[in-house]
C-alpha beads as a LAMMPS data file, in Angstrom:
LAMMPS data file: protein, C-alpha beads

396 atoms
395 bonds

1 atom types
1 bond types

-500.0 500.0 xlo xhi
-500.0 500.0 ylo yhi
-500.0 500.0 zlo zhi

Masses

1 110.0

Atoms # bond

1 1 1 199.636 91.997 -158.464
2 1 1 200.734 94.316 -161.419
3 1 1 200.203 97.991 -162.408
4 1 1 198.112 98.238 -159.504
5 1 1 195.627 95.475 -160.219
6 1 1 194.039 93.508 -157.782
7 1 1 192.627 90.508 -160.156
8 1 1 194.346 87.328 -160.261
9 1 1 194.232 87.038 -156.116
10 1 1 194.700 83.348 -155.704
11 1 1 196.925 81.180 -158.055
12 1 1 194.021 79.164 -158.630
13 1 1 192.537 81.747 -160.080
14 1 1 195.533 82.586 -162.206
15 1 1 196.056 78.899 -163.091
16 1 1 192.003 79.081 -164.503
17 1 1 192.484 82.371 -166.500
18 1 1 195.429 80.879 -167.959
19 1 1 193.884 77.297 -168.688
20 1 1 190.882 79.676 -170.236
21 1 1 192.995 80.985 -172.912
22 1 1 193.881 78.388 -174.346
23 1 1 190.258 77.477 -174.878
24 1 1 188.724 80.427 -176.586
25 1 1 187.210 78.688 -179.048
26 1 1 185.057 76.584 -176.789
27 1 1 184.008 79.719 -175.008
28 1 1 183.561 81.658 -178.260
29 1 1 180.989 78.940 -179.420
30 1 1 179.302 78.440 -176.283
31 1 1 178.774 82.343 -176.567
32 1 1 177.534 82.298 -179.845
33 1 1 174.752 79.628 -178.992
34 1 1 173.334 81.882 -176.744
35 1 1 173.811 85.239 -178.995
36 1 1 171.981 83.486 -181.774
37 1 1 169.140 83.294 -179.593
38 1 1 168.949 87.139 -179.661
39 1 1 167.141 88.944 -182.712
40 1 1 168.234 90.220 -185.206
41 1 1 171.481 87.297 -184.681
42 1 1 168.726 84.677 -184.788
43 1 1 167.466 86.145 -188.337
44 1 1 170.908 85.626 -189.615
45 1 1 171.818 89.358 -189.658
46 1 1 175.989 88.076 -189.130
47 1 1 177.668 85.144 -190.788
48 1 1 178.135 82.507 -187.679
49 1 1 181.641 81.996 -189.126
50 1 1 182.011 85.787 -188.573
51 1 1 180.441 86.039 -184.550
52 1 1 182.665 82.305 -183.705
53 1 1 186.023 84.476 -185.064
54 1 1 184.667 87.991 -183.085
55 1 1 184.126 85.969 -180.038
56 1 1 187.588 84.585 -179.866
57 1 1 189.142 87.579 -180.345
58 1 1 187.251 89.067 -177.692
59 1 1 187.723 86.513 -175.056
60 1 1 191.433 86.961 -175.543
61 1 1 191.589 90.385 -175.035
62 1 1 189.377 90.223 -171.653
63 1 1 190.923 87.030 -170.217
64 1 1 194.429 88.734 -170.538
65 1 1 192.593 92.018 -169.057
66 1 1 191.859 89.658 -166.407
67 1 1 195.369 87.785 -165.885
68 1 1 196.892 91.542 -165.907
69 1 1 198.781 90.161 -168.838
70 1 1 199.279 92.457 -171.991
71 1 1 196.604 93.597 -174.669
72 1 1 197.643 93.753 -178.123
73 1 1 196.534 96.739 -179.990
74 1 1 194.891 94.021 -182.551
75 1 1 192.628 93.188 -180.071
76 1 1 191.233 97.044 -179.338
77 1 1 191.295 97.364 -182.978
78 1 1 189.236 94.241 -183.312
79 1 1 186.223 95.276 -180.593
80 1 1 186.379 98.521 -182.871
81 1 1 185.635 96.875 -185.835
82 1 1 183.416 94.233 -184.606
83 1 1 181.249 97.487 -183.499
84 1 1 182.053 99.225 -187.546
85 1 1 181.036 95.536 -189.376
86 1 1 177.825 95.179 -187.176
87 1 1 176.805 98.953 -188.139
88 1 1 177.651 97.886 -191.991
89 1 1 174.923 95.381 -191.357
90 1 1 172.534 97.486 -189.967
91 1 1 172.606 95.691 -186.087
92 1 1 170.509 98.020 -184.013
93 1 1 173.073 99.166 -181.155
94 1 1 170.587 97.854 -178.162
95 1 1 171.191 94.323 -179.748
96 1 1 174.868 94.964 -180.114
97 1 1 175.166 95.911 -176.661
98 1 1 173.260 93.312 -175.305
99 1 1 175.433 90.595 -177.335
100 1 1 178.694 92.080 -176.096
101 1 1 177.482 91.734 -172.347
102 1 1 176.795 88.000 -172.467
103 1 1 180.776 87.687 -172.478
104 1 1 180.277 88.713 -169.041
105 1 1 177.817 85.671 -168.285
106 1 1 179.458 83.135 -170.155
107 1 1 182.892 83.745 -168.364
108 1 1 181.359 83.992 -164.965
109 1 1 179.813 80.749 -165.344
110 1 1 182.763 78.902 -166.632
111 1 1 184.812 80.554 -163.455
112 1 1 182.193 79.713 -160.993
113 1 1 182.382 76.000 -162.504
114 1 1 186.087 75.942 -162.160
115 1 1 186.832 77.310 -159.399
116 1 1 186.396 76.114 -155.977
117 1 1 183.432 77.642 -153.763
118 1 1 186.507 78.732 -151.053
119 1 1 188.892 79.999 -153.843
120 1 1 186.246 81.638 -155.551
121 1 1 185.297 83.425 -152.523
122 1 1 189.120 84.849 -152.153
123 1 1 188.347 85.841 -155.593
124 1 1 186.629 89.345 -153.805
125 1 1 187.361 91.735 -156.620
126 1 1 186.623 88.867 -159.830
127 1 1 182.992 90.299 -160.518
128 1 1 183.471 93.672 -160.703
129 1 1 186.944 93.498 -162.638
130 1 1 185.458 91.180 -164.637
131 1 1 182.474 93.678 -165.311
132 1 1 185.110 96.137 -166.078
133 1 1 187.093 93.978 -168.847
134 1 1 183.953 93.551 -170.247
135 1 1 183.102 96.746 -170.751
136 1 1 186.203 98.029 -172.328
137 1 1 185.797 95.963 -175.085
138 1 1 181.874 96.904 -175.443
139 1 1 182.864 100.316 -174.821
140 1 1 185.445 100.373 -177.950
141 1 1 182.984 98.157 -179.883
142 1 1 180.507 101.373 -179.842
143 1 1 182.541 103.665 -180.498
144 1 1 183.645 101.191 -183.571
145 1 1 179.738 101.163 -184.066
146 1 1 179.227 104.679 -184.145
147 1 1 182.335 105.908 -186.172
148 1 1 180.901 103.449 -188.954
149 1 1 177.310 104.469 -188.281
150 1 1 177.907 108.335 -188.985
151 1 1 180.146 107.736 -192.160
152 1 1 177.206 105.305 -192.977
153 1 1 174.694 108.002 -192.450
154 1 1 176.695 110.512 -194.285
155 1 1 177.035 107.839 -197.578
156 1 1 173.710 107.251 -197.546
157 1 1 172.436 110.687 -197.350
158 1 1 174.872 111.226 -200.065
159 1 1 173.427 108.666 -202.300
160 1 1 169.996 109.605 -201.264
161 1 1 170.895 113.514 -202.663
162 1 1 172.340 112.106 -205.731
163 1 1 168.929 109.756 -206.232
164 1 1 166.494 112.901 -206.266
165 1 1 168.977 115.044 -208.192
166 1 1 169.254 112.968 -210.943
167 1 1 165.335 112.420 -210.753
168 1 1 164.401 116.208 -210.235
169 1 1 166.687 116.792 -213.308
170 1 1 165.245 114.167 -215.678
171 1 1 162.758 113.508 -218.261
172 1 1 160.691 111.422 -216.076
173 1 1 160.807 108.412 -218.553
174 1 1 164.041 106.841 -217.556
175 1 1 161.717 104.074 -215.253
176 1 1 165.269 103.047 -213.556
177 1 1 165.512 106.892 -212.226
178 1 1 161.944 106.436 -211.375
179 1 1 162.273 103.534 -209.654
180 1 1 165.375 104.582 -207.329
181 1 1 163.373 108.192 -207.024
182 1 1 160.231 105.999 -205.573
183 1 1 162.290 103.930 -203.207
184 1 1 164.511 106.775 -201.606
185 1 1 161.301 109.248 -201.733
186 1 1 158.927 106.508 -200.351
187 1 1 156.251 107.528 -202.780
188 1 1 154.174 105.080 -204.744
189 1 1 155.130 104.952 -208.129
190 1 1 151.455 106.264 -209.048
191 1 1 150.899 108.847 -206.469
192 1 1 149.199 112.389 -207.256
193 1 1 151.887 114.437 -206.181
194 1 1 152.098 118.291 -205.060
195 1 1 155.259 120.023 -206.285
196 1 1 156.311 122.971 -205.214
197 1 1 159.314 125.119 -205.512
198 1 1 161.145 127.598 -202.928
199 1 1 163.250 130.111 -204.191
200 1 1 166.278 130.885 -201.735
201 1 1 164.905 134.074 -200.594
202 1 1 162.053 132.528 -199.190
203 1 1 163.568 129.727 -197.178
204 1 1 163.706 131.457 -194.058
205 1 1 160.129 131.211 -194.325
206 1 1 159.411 127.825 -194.916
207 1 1 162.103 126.980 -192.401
208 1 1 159.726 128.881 -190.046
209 1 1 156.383 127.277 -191.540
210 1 1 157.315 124.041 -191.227
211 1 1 159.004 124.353 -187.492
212 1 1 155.404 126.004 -186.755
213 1 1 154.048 122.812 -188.016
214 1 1 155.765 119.652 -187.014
215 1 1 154.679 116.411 -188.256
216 1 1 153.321 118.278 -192.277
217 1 1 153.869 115.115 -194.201
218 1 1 156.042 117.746 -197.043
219 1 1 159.483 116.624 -197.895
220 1 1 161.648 119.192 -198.768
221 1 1 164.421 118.795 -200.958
222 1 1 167.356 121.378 -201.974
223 1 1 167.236 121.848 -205.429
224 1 1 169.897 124.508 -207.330
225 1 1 169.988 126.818 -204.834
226 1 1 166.137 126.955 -204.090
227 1 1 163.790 123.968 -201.995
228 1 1 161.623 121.619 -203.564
229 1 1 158.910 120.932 -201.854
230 1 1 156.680 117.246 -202.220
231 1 1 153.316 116.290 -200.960
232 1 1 150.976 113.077 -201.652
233 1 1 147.387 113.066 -202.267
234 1 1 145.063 110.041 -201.994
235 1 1 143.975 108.768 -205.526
236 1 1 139.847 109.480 -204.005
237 1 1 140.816 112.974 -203.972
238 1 1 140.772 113.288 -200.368
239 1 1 143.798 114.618 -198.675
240 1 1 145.554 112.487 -196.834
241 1 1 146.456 115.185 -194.084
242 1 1 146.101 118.809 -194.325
243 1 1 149.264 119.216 -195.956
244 1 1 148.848 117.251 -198.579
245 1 1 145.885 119.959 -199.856
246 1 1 146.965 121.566 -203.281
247 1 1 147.010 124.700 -201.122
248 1 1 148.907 123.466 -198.203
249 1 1 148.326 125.190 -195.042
250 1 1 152.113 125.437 -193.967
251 1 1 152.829 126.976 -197.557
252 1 1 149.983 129.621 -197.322
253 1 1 152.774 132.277 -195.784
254 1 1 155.352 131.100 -197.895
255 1 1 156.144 132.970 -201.370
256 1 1 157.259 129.927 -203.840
257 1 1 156.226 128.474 -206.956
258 1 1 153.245 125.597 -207.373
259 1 1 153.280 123.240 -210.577
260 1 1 150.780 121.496 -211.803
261 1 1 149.735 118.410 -209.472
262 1 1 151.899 115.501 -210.974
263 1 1 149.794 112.349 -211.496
264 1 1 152.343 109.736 -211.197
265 1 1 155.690 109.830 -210.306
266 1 1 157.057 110.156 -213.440
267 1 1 155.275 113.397 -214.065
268 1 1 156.662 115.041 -210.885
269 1 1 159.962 116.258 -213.206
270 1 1 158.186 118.353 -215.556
271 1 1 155.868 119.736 -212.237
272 1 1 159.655 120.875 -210.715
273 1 1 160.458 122.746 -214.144
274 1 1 156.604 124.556 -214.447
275 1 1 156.994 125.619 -210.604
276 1 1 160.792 126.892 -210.931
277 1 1 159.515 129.296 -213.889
278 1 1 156.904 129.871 -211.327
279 1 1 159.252 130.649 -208.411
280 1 1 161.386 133.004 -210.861
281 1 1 158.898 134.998 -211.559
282 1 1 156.652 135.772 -208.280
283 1 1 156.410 139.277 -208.272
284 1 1 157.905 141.166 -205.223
285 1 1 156.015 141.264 -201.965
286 1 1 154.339 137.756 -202.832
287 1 1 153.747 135.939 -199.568
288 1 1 151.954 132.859 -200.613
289 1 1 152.084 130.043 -203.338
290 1 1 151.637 131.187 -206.829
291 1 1 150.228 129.094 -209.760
292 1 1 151.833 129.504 -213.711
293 1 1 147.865 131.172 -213.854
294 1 1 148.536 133.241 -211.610
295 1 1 152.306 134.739 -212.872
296 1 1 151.866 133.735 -216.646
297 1 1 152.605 136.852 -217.335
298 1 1 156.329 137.218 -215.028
299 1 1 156.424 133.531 -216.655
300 1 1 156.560 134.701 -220.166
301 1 1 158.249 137.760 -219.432
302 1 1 161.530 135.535 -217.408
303 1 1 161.501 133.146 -220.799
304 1 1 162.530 136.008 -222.992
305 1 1 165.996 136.116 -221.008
306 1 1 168.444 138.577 -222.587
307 1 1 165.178 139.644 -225.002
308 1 1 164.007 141.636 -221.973
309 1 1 165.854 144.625 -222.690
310 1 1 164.798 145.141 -225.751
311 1 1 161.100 144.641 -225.288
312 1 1 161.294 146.737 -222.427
313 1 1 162.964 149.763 -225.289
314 1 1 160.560 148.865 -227.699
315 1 1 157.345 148.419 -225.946
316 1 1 157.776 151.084 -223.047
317 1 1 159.380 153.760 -225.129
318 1 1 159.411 157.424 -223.384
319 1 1 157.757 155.635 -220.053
320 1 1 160.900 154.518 -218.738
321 1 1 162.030 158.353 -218.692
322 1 1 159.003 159.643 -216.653
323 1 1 159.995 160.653 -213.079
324 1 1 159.143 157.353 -210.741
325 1 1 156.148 159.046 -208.801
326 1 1 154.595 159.861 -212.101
327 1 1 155.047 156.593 -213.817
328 1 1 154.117 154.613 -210.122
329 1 1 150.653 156.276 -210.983
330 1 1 150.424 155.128 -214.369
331 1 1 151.585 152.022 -213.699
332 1 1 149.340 151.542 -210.982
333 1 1 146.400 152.474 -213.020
334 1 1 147.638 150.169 -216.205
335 1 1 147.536 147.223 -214.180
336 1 1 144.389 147.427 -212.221
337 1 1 142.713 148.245 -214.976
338 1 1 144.201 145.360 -216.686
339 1 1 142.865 143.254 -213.958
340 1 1 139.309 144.585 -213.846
341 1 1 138.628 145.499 -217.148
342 1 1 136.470 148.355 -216.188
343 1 1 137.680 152.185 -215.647
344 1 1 135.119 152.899 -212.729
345 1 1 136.502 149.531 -210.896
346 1 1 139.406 150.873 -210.962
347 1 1 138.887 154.336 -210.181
348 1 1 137.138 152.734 -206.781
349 1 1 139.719 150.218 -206.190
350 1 1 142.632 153.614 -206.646
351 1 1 140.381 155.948 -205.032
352 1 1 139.934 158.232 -207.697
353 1 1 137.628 159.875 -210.367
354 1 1 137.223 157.951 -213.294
355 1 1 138.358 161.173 -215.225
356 1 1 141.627 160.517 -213.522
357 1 1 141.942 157.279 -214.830
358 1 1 141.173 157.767 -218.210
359 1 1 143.932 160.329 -218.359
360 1 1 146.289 158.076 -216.673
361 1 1 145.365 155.256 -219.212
362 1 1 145.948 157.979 -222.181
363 1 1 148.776 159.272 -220.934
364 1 1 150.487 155.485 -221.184
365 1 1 149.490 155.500 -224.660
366 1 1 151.309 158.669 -225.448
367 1 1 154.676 157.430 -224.072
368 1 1 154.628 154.330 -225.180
369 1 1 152.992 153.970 -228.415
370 1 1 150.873 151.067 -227.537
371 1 1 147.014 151.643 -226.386
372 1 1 146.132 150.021 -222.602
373 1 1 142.127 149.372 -223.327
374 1 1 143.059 147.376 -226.608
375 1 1 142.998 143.689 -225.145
376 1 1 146.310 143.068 -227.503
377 1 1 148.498 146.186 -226.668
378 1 1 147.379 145.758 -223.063
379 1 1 148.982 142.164 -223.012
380 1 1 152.189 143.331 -224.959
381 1 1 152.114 146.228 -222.022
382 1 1 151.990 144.074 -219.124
383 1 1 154.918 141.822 -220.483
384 1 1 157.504 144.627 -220.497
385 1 1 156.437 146.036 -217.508
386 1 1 157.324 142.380 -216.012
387 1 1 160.378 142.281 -217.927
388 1 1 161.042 145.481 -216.835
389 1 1 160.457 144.853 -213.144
390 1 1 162.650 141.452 -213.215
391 1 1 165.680 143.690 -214.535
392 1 1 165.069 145.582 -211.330
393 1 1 164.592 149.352 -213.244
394 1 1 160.827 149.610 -212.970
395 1 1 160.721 151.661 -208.992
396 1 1 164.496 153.324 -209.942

Bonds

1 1 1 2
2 1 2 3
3 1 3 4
4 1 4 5
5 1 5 6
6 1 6 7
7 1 7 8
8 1 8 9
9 1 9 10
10 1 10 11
11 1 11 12
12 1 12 13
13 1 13 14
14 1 14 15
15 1 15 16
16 1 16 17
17 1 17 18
18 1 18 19
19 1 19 20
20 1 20 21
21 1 21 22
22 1 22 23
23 1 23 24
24 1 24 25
25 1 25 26
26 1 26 27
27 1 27 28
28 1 28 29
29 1 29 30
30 1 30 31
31 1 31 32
32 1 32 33
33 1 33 34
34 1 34 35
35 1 35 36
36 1 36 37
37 1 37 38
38 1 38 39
39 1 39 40
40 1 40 41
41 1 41 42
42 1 42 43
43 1 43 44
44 1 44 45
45 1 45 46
46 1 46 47
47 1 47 48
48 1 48 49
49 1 49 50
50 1 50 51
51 1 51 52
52 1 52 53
53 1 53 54
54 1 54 55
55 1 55 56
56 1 56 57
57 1 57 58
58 1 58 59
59 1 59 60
60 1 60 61
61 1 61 62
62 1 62 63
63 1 63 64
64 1 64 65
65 1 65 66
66 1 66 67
67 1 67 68
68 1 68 69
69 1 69 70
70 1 70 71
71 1 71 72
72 1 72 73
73 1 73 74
74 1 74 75
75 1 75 76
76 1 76 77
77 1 77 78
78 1 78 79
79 1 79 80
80 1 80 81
81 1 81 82
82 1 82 83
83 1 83 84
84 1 84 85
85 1 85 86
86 1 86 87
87 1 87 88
88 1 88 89
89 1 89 90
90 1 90 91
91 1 91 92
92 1 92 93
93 1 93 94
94 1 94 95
95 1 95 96
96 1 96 97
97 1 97 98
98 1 98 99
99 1 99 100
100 1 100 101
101 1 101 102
102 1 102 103
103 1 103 104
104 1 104 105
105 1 105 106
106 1 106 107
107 1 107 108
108 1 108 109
109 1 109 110
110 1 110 111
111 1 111 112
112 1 112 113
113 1 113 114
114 1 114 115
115 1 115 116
116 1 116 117
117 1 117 118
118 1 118 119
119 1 119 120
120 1 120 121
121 1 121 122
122 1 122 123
123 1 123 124
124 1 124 125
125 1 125 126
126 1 126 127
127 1 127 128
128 1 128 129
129 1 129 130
130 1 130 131
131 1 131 132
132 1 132 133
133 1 133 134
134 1 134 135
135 1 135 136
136 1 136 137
137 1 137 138
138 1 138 139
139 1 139 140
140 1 140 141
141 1 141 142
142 1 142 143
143 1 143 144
144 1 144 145
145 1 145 146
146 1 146 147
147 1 147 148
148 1 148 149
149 1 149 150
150 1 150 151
151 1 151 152
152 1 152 153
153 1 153 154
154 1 154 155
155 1 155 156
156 1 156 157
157 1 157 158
158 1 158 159
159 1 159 160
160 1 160 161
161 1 161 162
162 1 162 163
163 1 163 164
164 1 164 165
165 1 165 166
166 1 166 167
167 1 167 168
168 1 168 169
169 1 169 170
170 1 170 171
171 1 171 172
172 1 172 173
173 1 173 174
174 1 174 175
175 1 175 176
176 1 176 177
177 1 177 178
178 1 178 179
179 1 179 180
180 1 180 181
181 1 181 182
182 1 182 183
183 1 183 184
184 1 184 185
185 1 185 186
186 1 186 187
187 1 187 188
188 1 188 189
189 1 189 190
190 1 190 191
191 1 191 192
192 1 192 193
193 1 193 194
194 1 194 195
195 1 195 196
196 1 196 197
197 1 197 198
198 1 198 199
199 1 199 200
200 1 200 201
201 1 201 202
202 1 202 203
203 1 203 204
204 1 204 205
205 1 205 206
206 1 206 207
207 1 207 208
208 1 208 209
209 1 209 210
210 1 210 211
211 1 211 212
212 1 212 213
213 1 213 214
214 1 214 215
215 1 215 216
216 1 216 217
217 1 217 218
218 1 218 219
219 1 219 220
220 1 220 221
221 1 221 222
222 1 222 223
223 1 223 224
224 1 224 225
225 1 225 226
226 1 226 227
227 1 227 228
228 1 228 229
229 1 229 230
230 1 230 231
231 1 231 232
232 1 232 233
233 1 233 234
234 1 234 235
235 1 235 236
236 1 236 237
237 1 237 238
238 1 238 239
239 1 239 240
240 1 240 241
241 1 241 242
242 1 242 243
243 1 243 244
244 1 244 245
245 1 245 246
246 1 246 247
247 1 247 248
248 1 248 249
249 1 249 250
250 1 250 251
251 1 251 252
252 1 252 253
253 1 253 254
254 1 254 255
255 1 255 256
256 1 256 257
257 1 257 258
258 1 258 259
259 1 259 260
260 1 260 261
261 1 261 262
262 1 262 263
263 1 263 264
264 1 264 265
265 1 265 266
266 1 266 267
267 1 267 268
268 1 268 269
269 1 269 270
270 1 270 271
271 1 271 272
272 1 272 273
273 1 273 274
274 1 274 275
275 1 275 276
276 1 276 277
277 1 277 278
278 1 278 279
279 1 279 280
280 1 280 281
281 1 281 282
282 1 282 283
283 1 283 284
284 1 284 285
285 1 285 286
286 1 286 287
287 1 287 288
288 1 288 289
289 1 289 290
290 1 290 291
291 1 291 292
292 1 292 293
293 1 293 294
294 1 294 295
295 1 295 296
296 1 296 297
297 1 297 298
298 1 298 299
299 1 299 300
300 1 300 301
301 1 301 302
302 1 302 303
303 1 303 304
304 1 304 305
305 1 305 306
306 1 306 307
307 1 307 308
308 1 308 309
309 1 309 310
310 1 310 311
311 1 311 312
312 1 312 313
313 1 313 314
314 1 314 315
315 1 315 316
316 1 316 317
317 1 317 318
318 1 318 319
319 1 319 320
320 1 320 321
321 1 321 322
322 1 322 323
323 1 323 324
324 1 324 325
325 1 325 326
326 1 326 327
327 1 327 328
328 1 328 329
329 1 329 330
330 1 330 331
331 1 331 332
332 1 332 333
333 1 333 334
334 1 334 335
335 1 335 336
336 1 336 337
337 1 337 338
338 1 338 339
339 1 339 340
340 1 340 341
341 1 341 342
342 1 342 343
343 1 343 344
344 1 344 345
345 1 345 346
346 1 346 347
347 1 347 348
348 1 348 349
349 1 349 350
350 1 350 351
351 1 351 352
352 1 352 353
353 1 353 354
354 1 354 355
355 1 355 356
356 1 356 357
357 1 357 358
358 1 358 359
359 1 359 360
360 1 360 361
361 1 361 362
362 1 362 363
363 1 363 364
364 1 364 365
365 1 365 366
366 1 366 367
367 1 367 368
368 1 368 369
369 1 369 370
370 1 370 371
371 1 371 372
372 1 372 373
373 1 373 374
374 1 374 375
375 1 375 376
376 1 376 377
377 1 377 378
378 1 378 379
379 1 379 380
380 1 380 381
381 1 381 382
382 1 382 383
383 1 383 384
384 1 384 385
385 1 385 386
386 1 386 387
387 1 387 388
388 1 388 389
389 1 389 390
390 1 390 391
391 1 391 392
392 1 392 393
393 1 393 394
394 1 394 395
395 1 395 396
């Protein structure tokens, strides 16, 4: 016995462990008979060549496991990377295991045929230490297997990132990008689409949303710095689940950005760029999805960029000076009024005497210059209080 090792007990077992090595081959193809009997092996998921060359390196390394003799490194390293190039090849790991276990059954049938009913008898310790050599090398083939399976899943996530950025960022009329898109996305290539868009502030909440509702159907994809967010409806009009509504129920809560429902893939692109103009410009406090009807106003006001300044000089004039209670009031009464069209709407709607809104309305047309009950001033009103908001000065 050596190192402890209580395995070759008789030298007839010895002499068989011994005569077994030099016939790895044999036992390497009567293994992979039986292996290719196991699916996915019989679909031809490894190169036969490929399992006969495995197999003799591993019946090396366990029969000298067996003999007590030494292990080369090569042969660790080769369990290891039969477990990496079966992962490459996308071998589910129950069939994997299951392969590497038939060494066991191959060699004990071999030893029982060899060996002598009284000498395999002495042999007390053979089945479990055989068991045991076994094992190491299926051991070190998963941890081959899942070494290669998490660098795998990292690459492929990878690509599949790099597959919906270049999509999200196109034209839509590349039909390669399209195609890819479809394939990673697992959307028909003619599906009505929801797009929606996330802006960072409000991922906490859809984070929550969609824990709250497992199982939504909505893919969610990062997107510079905010979430894009993609449902499918059926062609019939008919949702296919509840979250595929053009109102979602798990985005109800959640402030973003809706475009315009994309029919066809290829339209989902320019849906991504009418929702992020969207998402830019929900007002604060929003807590729900918000259409370009809904915010064409914060819309427009956002696309004149570095123009906001001065519209907000020229349009708001002496407004901007007026003490922030004051011109929260007159604010206030500017935009309701806007939105109802009707002074004793929104006197009921602010709680006040219609008096009290016509002064409010009068004295915004003496600071700024610019009438609020003329449909065309109002408009030019509303933008640079939204510009003026989205620089973050209008409640200073």
């Amino acid at each position: 016995m050596h190192n402890g090792r209580n395995v070759a007990e008789t030298a007839a077992l010895r002499s068989v462990l011994l005569e077994l090595l030099s016939e790895v081959d044999a036992l390497s193809a009567t293994f992979v008979a039986q292996l290719l009997q196991v699916v996915p092996y019989s679909d031809g998921a490894v190169d036969r060549a490929r399992l006969l060359a495995d197999g003799v390196g591993t019946y090396d390394r366990v029969l000298r496991r067996l003999a007590d003799l030494p292990v080369p490194e090569r042969l660790v390293e080769l369990s290891r990377e039969v477990g990496r190039s079966r992962a490459a090849l996308d071998v589910p790991l129950g069939a994997l295991t299951t392969g590497t276990r038939l060494h066991f059954r191959v060699l004990w049938e071999v030893l029982a045929e060899r060996l002598s009913p009284a000498d395999l008898a002495a042999a007390v310790t053979l089945p479990v230490q055989l068991w045991q050599a076994v094992e190491e090398h299926s051991l070190d083939v998963q941890v081959g297997f899942h070494e290669a399976a998490t660098a795998l899943a990292f690459e492929r996530g990878r690509d599949r990132r790099r597959v919906v950025e270049a999509f999200l960022g196109s034209d839509g009329e590349d039909e390669g990008v399209v195609a890819r898109a479809a394939s990673v996305l697992g959307l028909g290539r003619h599906a009505d689409v929801l797009v929606a868009v996330v802006p960072a502030a409000a991922q906490a909440a859809l984070t929550a949303a969609l824990r709250a509702a497992p199982g939504s159907g909505l893919q969610v994809h990062p997107w510079q710095g905010a979430a894009v967010v993609l449902g499918v409806r059926r062609r019939d009009g008919r949702a296919r689940d509840e979250a595929a509504d053009p109102l979602p129920a798990v985005l109800r809560s959640v402030p973003c950005g809706l475009g315009p429902l994309a029919h066809g893939l290829a339209r989902v692109p320019r849906a991504v760029r009418v929702a992020e103009q969207v998402a830019a410009a929900l007002p604060a406090g929003t807590t729900g999805p918000r259409s370009l009807v809904d915010v064409a106003v914060g819309v427009a006001a956002h696309q004149l960029g570095p123009l906001r300044e001065d519209v907000v000089r020229d349009v708001l004039g002496d407004l901007v000076a007026v003490p922030a209670p004051e011109r929260a009031r007159l604010l206030e009464a500017l935009e309701v009024f806007a939105a109802t069209g009707s002074v004793a709407a929104t006197a009921e709607r602010l709680f006040c005497h219609r008096n009290t809104v016509l002064n409010r309305l009068r004295r915004t047309a003496e600071l700024t210059g610019h009438e609020p009950t003329v449909p065309a001033e109002a408009a030019v009103l509303l933008l640079a209080v939204s510009a003026w908001r989205q620089l973050g000065d209008a409640d200073g």
